[in-house]
N, CA, C and O atoms as a Tinker XYZ file with bonds, in Angstrom:
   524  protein
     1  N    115.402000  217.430000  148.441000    73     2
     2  CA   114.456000  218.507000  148.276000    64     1     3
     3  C    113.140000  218.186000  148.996000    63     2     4     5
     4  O    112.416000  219.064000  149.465000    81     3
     5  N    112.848000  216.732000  149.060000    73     3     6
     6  CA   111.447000  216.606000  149.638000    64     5     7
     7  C    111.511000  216.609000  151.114000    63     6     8     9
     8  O    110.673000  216.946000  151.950000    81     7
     9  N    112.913000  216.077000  151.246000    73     7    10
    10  CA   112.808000  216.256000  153.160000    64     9    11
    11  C    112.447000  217.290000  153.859000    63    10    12    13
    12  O    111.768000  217.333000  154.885000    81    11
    13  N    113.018000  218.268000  153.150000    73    11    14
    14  CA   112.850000  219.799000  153.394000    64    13    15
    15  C    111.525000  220.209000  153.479000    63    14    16    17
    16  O    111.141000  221.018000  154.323000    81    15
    17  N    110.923000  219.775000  152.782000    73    15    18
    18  CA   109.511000  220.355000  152.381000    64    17    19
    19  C    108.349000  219.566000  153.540000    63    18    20    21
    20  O    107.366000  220.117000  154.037000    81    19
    21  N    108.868000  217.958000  153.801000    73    19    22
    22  CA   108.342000  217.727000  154.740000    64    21    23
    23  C    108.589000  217.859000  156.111000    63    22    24    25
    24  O    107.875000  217.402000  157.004000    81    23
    25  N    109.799000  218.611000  156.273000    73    23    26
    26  CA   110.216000  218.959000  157.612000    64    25    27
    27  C    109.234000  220.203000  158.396000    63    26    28    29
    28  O    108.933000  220.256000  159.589000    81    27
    29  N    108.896000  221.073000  157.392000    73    27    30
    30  CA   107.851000  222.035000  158.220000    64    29    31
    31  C    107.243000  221.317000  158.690000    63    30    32    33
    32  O    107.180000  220.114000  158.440000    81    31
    33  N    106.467000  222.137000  159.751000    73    31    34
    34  CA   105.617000  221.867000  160.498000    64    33    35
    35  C    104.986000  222.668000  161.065000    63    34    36    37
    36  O    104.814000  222.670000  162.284000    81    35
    37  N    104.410000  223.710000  160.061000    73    35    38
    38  CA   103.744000  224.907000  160.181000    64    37    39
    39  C    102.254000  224.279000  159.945000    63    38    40    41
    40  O    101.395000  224.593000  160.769000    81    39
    41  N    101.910000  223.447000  158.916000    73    39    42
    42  CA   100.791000  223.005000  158.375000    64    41    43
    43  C    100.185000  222.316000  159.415000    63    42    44    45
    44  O     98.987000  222.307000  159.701000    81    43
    45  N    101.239000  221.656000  160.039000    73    43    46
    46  CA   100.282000  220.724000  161.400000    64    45    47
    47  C     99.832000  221.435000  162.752000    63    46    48    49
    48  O     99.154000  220.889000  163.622000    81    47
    49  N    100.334000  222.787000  162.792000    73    47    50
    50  CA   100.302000  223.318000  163.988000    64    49    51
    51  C     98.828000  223.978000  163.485000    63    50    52    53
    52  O     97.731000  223.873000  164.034000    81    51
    53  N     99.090000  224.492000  162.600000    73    51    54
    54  CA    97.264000  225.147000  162.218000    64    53    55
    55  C     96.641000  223.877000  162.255000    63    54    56    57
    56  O     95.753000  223.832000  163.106000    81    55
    57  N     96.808000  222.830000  161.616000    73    55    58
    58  CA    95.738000  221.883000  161.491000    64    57    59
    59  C     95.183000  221.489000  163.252000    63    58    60    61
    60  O     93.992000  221.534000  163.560000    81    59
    61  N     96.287000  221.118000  164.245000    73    59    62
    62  CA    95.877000  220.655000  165.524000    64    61    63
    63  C     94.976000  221.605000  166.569000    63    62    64    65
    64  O     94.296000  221.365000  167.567000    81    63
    65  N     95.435000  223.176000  165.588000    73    63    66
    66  CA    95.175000  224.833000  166.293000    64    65    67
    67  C     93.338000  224.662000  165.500000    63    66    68    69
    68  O     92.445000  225.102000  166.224000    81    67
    69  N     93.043000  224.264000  164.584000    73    67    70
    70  CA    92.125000  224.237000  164.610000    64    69    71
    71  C     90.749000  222.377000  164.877000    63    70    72    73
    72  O     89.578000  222.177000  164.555000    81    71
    73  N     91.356000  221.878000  165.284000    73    71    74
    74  CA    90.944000  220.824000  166.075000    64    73    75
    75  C     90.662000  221.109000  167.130000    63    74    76    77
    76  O     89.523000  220.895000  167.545000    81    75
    77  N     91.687000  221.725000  167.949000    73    75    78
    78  CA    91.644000  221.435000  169.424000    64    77    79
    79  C     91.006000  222.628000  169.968000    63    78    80    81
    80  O     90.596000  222.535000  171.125000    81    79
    81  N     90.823000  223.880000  169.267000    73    79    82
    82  CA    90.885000  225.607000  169.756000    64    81    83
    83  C     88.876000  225.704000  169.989000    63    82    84    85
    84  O     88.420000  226.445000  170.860000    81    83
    85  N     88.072000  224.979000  169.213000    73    83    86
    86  CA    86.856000  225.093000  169.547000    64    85    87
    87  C     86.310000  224.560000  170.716000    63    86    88    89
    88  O     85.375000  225.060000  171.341000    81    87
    89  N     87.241000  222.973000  171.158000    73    87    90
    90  CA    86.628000  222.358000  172.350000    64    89    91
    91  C     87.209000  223.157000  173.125000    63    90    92    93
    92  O     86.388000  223.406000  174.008000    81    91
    93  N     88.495000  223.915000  173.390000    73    91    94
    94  CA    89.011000  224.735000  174.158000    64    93    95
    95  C     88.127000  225.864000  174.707000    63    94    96    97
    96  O     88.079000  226.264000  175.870000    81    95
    97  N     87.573000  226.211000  173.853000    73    95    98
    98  CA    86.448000  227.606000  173.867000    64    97    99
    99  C     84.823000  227.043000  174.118000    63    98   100   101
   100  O     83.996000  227.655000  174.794000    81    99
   101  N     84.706000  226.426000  173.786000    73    99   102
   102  CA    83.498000  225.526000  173.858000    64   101   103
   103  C     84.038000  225.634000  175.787000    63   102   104   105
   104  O     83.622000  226.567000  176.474000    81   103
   105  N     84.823000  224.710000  176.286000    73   103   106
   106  CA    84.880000  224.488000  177.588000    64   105   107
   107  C     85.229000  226.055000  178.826000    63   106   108   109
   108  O     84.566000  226.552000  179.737000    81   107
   109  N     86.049000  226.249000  178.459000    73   107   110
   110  CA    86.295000  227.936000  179.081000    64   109   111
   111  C     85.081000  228.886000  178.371000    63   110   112   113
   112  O     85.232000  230.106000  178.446000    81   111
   113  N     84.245000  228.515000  177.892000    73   111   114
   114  CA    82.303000  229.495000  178.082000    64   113   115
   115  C     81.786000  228.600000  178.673000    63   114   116   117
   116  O     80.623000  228.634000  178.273000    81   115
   117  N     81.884000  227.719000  179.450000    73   115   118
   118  CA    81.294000  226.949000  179.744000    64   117   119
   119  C     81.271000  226.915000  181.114000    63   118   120   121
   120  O     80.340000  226.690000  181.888000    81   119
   121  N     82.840000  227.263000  181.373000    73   119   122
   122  CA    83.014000  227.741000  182.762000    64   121   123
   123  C     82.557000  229.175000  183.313000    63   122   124   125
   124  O     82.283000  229.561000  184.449000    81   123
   125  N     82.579000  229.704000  182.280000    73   123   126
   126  CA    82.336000  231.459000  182.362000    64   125   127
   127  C     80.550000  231.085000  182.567000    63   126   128   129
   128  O     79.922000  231.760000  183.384000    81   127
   129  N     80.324000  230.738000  182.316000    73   127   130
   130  CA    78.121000  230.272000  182.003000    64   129   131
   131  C     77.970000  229.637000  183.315000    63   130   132   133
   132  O     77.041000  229.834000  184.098000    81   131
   133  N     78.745000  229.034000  183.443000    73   131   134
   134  CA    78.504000  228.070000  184.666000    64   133   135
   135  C     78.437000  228.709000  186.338000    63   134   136   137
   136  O     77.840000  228.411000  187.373000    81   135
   137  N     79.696000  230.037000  185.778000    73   135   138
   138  CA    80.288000  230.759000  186.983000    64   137   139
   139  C     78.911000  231.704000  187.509000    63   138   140   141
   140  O     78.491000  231.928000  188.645000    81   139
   141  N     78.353000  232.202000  185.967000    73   139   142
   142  CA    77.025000  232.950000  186.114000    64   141   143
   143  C     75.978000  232.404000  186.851000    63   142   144   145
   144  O     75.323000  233.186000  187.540000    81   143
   145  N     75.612000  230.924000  186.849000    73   143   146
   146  CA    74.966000  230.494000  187.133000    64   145   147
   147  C     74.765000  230.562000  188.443000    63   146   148   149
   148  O     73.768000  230.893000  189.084000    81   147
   149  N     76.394000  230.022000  188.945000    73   147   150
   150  CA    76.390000  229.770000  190.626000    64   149   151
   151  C     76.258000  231.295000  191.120000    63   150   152   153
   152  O     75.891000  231.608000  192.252000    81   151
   153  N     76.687000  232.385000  189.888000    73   151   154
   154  CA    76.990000  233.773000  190.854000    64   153   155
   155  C     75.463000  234.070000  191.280000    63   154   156   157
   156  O     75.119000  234.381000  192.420000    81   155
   157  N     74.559000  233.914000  190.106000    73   155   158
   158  CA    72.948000  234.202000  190.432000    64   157   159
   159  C     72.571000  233.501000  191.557000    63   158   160   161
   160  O     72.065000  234.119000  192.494000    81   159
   161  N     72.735000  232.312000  191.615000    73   159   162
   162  CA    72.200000  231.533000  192.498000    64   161   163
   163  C     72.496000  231.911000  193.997000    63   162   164   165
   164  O     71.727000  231.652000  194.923000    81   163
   165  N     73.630000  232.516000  194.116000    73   163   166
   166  CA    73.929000  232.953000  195.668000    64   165   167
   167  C     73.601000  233.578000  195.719000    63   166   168   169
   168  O     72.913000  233.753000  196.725000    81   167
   169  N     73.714000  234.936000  194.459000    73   167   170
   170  CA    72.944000  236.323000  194.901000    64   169   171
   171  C     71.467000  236.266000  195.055000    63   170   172   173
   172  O     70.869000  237.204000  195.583000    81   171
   173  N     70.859000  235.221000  194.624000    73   171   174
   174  CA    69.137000  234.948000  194.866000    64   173   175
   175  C     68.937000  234.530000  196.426000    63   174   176   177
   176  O     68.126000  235.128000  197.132000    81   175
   177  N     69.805000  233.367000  196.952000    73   175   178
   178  CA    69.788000  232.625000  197.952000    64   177   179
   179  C     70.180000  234.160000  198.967000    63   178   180   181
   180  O     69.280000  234.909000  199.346000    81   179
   181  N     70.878000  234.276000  199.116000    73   179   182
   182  CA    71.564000  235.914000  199.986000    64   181   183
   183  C     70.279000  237.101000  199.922000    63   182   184   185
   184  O     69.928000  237.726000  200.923000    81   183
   185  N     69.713000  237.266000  198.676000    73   183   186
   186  CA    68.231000  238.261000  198.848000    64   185   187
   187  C     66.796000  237.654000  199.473000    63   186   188   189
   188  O     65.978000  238.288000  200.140000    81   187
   189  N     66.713000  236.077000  199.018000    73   187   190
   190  CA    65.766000  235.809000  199.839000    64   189   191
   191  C     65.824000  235.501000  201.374000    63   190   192   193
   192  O     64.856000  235.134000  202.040000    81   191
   193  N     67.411000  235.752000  201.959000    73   191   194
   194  CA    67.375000  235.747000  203.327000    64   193   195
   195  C     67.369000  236.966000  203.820000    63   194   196   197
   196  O     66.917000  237.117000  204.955000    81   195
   197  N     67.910000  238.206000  203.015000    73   195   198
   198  CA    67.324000  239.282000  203.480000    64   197   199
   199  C     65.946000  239.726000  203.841000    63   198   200   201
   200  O     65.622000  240.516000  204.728000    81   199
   201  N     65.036000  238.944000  202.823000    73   199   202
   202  CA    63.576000  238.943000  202.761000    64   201   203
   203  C     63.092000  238.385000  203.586000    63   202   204   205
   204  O     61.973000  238.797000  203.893000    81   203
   205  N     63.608000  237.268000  204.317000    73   203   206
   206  CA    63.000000  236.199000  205.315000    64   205   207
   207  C     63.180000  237.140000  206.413000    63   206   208   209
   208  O     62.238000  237.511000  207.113000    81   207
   209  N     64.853000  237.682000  206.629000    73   207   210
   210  CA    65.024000  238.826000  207.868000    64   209   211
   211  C     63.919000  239.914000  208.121000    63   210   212   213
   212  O     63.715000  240.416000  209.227000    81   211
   213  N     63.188000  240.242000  206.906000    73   211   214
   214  CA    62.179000  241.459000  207.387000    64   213   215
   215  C     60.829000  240.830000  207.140000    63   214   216   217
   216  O     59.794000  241.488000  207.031000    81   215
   217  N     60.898000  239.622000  207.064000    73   215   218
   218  CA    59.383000  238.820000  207.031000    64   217   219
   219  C     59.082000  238.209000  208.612000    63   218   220   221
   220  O     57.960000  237.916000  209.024000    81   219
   221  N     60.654000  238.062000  209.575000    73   219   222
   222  CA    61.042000  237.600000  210.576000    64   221   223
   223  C     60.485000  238.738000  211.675000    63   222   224   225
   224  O     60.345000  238.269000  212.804000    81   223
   225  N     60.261000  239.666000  211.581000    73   223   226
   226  CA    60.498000  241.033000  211.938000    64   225   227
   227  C     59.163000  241.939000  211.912000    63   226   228   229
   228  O     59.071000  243.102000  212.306000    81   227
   229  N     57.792000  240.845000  211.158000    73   227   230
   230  CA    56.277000  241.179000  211.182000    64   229   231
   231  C     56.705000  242.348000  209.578000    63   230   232   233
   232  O     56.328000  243.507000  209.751000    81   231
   233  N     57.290000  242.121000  208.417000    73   231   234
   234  CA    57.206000  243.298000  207.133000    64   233   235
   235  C     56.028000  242.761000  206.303000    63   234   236   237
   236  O     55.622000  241.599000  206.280000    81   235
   237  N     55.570000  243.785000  205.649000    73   235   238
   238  CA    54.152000  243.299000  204.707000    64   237   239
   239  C     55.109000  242.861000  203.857000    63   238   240   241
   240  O     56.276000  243.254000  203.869000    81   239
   241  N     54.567000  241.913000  202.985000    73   239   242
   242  CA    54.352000  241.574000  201.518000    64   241   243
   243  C     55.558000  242.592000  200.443000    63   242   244   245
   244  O     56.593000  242.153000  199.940000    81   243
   245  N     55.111000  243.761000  200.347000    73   243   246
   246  CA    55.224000  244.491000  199.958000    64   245   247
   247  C     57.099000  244.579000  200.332000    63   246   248   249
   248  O     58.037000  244.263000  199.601000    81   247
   249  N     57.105000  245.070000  201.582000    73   247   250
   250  CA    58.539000  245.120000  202.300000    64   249   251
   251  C     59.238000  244.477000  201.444000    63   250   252   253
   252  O     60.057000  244.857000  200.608000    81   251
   253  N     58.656000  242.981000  201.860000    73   251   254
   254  CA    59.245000  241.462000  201.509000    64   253   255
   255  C     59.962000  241.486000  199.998000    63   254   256   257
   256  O     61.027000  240.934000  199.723000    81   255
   257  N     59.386000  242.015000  199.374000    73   255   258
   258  CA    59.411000  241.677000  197.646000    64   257   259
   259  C     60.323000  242.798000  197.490000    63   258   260   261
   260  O     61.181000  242.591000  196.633000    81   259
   261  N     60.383000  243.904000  198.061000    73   259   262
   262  CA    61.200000  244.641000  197.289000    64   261   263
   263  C     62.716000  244.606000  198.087000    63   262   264   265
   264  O     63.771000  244.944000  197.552000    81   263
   265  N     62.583000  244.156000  199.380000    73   263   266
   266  CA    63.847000  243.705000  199.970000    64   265   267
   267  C     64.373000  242.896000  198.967000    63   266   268   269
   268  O     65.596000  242.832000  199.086000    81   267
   269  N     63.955000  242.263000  198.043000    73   267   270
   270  CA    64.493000  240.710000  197.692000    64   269   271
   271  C     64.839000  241.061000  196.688000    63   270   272   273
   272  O     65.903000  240.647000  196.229000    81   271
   273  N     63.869000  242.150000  195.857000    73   271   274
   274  CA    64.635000  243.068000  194.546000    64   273   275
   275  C     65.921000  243.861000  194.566000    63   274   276   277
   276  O     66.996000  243.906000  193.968000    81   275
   277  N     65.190000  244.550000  195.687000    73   275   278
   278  CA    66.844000  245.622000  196.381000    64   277   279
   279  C     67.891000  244.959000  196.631000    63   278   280   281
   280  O     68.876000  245.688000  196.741000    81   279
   281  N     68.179000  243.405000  196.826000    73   279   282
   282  CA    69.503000  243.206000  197.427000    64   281   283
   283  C     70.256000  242.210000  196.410000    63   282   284   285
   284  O     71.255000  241.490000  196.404000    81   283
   285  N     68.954000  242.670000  195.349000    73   283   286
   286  CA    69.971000  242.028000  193.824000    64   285   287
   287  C     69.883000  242.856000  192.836000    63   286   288   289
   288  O     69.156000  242.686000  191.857000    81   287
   289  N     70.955000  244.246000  193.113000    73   287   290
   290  CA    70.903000  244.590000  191.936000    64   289   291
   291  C     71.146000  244.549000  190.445000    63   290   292   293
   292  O     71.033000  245.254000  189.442000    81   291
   293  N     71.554000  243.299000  190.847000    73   291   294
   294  CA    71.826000  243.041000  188.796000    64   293   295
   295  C     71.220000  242.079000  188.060000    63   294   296   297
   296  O     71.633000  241.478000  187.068000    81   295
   297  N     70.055000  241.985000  188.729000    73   295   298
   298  CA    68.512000  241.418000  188.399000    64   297   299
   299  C     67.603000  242.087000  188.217000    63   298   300   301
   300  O     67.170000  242.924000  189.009000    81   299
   301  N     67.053000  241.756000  186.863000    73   299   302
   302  CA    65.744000  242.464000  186.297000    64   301   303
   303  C     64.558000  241.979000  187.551000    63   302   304   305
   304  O     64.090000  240.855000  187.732000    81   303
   305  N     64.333000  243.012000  188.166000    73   303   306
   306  CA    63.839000  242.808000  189.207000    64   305   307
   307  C     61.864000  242.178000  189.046000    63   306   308   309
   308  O     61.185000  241.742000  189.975000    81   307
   309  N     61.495000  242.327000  187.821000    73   307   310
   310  CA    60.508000  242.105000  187.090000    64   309   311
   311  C     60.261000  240.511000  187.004000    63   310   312   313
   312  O     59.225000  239.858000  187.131000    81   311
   313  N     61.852000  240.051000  186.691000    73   311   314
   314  CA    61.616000  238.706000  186.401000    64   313   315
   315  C     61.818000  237.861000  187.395000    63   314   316   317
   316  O     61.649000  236.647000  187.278000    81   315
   317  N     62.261000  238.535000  188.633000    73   315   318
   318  CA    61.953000  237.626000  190.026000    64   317   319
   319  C     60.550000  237.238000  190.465000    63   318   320   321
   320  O     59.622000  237.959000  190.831000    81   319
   321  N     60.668000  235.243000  190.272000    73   319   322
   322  CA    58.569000  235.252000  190.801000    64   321   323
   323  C     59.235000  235.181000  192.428000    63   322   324   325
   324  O     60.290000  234.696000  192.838000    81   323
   325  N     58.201000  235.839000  193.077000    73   323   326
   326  CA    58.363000  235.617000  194.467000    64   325   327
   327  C     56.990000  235.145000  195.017000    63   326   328   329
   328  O     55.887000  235.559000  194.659000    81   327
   329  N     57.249000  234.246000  195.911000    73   327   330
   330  CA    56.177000  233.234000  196.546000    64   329   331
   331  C     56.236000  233.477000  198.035000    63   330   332   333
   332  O     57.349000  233.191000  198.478000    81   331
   333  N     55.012000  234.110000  199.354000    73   331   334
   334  CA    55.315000  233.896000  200.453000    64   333   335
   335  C     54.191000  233.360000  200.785000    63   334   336   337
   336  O     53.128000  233.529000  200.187000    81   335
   337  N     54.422000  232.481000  202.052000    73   335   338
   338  CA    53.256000  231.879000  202.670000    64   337   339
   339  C     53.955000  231.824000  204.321000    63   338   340   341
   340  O     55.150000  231.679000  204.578000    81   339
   341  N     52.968000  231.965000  205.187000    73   339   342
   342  CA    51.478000  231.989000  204.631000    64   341   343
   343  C     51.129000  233.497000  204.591000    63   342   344   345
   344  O     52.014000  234.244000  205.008000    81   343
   345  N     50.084000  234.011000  204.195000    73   343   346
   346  CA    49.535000  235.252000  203.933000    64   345   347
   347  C     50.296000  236.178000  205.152000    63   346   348   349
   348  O     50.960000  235.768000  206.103000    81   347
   349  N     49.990000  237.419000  204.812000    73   347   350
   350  CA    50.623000  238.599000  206.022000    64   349   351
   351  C     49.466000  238.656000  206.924000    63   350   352   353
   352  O     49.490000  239.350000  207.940000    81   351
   353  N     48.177000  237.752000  206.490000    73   351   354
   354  CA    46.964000  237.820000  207.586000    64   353   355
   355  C     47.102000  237.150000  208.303000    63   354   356   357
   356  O     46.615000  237.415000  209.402000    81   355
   357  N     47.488000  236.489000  208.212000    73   355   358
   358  CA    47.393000  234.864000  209.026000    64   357   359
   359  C     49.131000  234.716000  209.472000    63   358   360   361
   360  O     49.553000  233.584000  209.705000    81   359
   361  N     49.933000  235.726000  209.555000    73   359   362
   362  CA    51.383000  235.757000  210.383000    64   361   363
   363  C     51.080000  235.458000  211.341000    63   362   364   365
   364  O     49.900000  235.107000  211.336000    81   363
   365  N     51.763000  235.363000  212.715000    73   363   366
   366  CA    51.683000  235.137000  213.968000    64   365   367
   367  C     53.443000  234.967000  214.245000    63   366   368   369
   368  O     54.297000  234.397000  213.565000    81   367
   369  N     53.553000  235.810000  215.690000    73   367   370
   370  CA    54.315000  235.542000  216.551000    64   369   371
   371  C     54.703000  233.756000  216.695000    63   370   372   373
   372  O     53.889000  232.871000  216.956000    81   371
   373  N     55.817000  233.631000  216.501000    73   371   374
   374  CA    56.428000  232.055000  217.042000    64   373   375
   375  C     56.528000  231.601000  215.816000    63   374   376   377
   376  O     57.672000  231.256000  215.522000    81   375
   377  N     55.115000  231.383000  214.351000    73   375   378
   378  CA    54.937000  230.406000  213.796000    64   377   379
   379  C     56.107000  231.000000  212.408000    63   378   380   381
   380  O     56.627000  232.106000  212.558000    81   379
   381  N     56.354000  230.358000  211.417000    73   379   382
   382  CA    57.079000  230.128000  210.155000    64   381   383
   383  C     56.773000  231.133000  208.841000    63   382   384   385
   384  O     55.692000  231.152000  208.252000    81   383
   385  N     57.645000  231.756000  208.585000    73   383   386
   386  CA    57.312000  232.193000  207.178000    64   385   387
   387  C     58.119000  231.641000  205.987000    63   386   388   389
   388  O     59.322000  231.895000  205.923000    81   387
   389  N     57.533000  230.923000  205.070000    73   387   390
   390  CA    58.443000  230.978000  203.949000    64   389   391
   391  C     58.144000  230.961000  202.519000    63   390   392   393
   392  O     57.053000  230.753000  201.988000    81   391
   393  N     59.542000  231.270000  201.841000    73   391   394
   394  CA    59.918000  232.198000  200.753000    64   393   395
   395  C     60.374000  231.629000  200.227000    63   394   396   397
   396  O     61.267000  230.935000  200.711000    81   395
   397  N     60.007000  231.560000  198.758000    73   395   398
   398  CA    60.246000  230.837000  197.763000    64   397   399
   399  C     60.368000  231.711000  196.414000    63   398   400   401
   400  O     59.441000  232.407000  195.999000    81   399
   401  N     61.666000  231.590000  195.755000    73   399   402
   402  CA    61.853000  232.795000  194.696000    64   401   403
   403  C     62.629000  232.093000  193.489000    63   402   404   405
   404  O     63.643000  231.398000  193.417000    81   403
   405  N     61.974000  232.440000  192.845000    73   403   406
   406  CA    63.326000  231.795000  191.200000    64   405   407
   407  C     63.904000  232.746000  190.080000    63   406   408   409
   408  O     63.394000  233.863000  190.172000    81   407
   409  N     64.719000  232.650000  189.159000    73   407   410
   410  CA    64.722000  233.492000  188.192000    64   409   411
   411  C     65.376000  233.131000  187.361000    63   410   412   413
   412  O     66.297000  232.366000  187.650000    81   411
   413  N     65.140000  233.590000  185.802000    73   411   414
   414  CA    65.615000  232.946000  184.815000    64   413   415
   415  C     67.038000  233.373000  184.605000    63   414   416   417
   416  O     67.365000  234.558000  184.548000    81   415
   417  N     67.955000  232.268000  184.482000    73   415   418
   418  CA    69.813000  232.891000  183.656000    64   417   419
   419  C     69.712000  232.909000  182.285000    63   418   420   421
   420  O     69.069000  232.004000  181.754000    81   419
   421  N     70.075000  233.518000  181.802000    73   419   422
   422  CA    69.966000  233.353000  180.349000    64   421   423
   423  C     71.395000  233.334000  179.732000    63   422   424   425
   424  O     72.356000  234.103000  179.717000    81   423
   425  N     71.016000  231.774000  179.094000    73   423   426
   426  CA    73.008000  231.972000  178.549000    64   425   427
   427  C     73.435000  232.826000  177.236000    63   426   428   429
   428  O     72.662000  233.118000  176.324000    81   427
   429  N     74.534000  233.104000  177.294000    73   427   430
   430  CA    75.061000  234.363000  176.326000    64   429   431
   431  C     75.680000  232.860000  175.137000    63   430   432   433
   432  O     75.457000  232.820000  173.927000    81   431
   433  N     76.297000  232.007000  175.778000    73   431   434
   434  CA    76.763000  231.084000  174.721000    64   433   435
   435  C     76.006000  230.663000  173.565000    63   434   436   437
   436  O     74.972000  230.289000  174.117000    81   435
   437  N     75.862000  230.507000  172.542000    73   435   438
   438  CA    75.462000  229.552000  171.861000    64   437   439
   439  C     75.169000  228.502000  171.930000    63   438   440   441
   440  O     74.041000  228.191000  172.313000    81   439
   441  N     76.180000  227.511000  171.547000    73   439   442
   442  CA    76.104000  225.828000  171.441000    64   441   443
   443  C     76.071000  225.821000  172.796000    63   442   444   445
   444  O     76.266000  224.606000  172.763000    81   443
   445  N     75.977000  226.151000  174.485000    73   443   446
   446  CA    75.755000  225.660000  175.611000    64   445   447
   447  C     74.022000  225.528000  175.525000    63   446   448   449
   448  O     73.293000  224.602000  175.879000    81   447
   449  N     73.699000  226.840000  174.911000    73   447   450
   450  CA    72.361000  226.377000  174.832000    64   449   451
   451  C     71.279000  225.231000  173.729000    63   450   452   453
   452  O     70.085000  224.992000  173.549000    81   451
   453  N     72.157000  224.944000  173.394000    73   451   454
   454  CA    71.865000  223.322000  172.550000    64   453   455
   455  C     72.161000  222.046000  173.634000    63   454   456   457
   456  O     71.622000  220.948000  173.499000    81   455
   457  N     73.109000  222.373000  174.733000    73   455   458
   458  CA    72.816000  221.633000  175.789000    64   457   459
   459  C     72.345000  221.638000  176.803000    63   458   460   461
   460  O     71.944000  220.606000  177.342000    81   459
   461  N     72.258000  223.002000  177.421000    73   459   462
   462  CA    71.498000  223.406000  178.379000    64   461   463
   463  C     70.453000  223.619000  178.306000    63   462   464   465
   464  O     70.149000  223.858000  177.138000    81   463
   465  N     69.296000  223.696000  179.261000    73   463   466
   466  CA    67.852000  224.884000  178.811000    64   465   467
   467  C     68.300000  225.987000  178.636000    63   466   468   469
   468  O     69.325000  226.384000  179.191000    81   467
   469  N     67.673000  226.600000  177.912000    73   467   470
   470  CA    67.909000  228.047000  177.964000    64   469   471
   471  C     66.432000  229.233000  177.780000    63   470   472   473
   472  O     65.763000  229.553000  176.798000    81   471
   473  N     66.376000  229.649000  179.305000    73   471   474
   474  CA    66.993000  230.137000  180.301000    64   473   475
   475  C     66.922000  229.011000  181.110000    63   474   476   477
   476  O     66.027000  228.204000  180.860000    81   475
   477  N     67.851000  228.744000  182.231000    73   475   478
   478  CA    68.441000  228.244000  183.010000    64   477   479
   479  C     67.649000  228.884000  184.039000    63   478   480   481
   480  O     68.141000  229.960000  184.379000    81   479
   481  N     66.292000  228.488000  184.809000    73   479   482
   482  CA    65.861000  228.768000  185.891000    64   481   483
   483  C     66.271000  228.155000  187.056000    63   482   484   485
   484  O     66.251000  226.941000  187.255000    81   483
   485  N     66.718000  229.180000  187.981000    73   483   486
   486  CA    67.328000  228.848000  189.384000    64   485   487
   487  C     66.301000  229.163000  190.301000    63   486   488   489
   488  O     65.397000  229.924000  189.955000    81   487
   489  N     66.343000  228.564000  191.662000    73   487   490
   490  CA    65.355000  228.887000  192.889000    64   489   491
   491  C     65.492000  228.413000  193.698000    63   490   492   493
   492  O     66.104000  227.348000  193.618000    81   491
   493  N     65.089000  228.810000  194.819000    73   491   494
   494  CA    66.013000  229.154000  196.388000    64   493   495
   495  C     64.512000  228.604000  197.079000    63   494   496   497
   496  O     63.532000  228.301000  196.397000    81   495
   497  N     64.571000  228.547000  198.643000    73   495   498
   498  CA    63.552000  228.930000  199.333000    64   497   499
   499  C     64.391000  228.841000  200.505000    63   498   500   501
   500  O     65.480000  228.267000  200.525000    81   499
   501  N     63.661000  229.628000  201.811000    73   499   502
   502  CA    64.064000  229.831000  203.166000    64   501   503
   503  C     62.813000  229.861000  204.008000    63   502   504   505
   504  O     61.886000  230.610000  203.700000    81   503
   505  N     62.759000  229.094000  205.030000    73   503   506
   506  CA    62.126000  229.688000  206.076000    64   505   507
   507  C     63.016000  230.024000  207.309000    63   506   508   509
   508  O     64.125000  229.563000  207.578000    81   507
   509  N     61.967000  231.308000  208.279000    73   507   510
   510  CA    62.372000  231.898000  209.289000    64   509   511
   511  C     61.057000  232.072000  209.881000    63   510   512   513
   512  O     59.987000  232.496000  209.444000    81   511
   513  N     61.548000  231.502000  211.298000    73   511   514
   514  CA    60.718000  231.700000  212.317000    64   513   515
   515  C     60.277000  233.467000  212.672000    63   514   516   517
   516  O     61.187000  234.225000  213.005000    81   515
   517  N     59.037000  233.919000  212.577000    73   515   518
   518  CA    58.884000  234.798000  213.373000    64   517   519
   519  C     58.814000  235.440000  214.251000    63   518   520   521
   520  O     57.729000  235.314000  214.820000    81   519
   521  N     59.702000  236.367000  214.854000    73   519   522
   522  CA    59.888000  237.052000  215.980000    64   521   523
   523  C     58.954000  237.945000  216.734000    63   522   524
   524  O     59.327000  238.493000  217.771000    81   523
């Protein structure tokens, strides 16, 4: 009668299902957070070269910043700091402009953000010679 009873092995499959199922999930959000991270980061790096392209090209300030908003639309465009130097006074033919931009990720996980900062600020910079 007792063999029987210890032959299931229903009890151990929940017991290992709940051991193993949090680091499981813990790691696959982790990848999903992570994926966000790199996705922002290109889409920042990719808008501030759009921005450098019309900073390349003699664009005010103005141009500049909202090129860099416009070519990320799934950024609170508010919370992009954008940095150019040197001034749109002091541009010149031949010499360098550059652009420097960051923005906060904010993780959706929980416990990642007990290891991570949270927000997760990313930032790019580019220069381009002026044309």
């Amino acid at each position: 009668m007792f063999k029987k009873f210890f032959k299931s092995s229903n009890g151990q499959a929940v017991t290992e299902l709940a051991l193993v199922l949090p680091i499981f999930l813990l790691l696959v959000f982790g990848v999903i957070e992570m994926s966000r991270i790199g996705y922002s980061y290109l889409t920042l790096n990719n808008a501030v070269r759009s921005g450098a392209r019309v900073a390349s090209l003699g664009g005010l300030d103005n141009d500049i910043k909202n090129t860099i908003k416009g070519s990320a639309p799934l950024f609170d465009g508010a919370s992009i700091t954008i940095q150019i130097t040197p001034n749109e006074s002091t541009r010149r033919s031949g010499s360098s402009v550059m652009i420097n931009a960051s923005y906060p990720v904010y993780l959706n996980t929980p416990f990642l953000s007990q290891v991570l900062p949270n927000p997760v600020t990313i930032s790019t910079s580019l220069a381009m010679r002026i044309e």
